[in-house]
C-alpha positions as CSV (number, residue, x, y, z in Angstrom):
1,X,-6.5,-19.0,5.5
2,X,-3.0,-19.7,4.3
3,X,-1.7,-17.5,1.3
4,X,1.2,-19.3,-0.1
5,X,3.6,-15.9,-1.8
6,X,4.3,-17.0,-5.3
7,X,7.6,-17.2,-7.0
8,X,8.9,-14.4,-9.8
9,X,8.8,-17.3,-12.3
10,X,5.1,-18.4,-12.0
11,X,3.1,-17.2,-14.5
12,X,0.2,-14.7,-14.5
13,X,-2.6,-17.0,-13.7
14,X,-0.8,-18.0,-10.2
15,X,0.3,-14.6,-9.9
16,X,-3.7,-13.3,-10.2
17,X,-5.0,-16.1,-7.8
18,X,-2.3,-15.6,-5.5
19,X,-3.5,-11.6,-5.7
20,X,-6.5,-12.1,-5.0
21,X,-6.2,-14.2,-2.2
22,X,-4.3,-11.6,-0.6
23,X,-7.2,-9.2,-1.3
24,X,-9.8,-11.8,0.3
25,X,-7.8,-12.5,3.6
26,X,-9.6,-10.6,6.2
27,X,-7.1,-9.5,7.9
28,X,-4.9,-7.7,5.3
29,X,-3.3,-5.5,7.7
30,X,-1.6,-7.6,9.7
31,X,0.9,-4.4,10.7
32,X,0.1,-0.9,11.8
33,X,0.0,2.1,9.3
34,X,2.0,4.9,9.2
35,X,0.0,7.9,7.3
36,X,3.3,9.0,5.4
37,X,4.0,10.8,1.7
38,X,7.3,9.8,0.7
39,X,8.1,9.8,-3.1
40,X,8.0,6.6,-4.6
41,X,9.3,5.2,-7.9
42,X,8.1,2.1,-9.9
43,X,9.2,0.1,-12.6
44,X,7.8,-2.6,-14.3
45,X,9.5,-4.9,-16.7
46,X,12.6,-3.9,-18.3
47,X,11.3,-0.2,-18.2
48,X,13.9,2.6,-17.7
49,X,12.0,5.1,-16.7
50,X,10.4,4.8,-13.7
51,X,6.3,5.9,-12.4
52,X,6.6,8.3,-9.5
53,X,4.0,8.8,-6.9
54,X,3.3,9.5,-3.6
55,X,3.0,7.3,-0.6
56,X,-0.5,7.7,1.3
57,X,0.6,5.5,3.9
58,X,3.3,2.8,4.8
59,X,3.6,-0.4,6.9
60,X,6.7,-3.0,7.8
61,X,4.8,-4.9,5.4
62,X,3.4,-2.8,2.3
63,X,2.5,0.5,1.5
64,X,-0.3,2.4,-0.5
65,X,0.6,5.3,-2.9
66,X,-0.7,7.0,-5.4
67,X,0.3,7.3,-9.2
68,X,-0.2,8.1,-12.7
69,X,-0.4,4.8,-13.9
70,X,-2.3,1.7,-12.6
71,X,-0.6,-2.4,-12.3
72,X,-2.3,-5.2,-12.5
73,X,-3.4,-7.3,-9.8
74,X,-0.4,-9.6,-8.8
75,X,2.0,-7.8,-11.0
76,X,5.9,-7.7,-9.6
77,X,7.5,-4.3,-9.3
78,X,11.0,-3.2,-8.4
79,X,10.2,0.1,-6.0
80,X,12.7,2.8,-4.5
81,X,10.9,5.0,-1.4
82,X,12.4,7.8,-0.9
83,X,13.4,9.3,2.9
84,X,15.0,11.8,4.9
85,X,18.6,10.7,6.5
86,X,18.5,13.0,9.9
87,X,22.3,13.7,9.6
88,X,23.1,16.9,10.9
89,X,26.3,16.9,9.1
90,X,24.3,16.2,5.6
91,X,20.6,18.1,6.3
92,X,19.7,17.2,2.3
93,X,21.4,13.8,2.9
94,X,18.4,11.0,2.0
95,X,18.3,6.9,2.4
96,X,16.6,4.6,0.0
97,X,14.8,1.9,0.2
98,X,14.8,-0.4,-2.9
99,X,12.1,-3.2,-2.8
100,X,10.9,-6.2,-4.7
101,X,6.8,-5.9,-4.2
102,X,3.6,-7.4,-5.8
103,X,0.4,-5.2,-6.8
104,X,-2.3,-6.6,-3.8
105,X,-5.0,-3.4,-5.2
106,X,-5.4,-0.8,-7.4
107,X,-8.3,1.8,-7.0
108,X,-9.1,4.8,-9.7
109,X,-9.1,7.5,-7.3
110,X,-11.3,10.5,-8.1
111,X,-8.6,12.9,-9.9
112,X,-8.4,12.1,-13.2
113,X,-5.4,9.9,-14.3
114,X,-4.6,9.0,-10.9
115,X,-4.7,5.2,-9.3
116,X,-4.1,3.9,-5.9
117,X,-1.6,1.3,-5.3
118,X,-1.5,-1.1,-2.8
119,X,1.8,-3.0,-2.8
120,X,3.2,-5.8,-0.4
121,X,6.8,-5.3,0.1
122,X,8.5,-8.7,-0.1
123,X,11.7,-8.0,-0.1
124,X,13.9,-4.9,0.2
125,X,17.2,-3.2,1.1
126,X,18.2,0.1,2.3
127,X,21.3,2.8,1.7
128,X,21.9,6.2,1.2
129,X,21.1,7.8,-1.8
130,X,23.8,8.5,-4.8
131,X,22.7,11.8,-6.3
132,X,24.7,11.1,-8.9
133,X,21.9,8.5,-10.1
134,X,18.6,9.2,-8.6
135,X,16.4,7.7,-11.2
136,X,19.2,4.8,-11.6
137,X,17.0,1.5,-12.0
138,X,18.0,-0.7,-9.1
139,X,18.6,-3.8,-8.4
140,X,17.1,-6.5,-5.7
141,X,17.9,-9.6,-4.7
């Protein structure tokens, strides 16, 4: 089956169709997972403020996290995943990863307010993190 990624532009009926393609193919993960909790901020839209949640696990190609808000199915995100830098010189030193992704799933997990995420990554960049603005909205190409 080929799944043909849509454009930022399309609207949300190609957006849904291309989702749920994604969710049919039967072999979603295509990479190996990494069982991982990193933080994990979302925004949608223009929104300033971002979700934060919790990775569950992460792949080259997508993660799954967990949050206090659910997306639809096929809805774009901007992301930032938080990790540690391992520089000795800087032990509280941390690198970010800021993505473009699209919502593949989202579960209701048992706890109360809390939703499961599945996100394809499909495009990102990485750098260190400027403490100075840690919940700075960010930009992707």
């Amino acid at each position: 089956m080929t799944v043909n990624s849509p454009e930022q532009g399309q609207d949300q009926s190609e957006r849904l169709e291309f989702a749920q393609q994604l969710s049919a193919t039967a072999d979603r993960r295509r990479r190996n997972r990494v069982p991982l909790q990193l933080r994990v901020r979302l925004y949608s839209g223009e929104q300033d403020e971002p979700i934060v949640g919790t990775t569950r696990n992460i792949s080259s190609d997508g993660f799954y996290c967990v949050t206090s808000k659910s997306f639809g199915l096929g809805q774009w995100l901007d992301c930032a995943i938080e990790y540690p830098a391992y520089d000795a010189r800087e032990p509280d030193r941390k690198l970010l990863m800021a993505c473009k992704v699209i919502v593949v799933r989202t579960v209701a997990e048992e706890t109360p307010a809390c939703y499961g995420v599945a996100c394809r990554i499909e495009n990102f960049e990485c750098r260190f993190l400027d403490s100075s603005r840690p919940s700075a909205k960010l930009a992707v190409k």
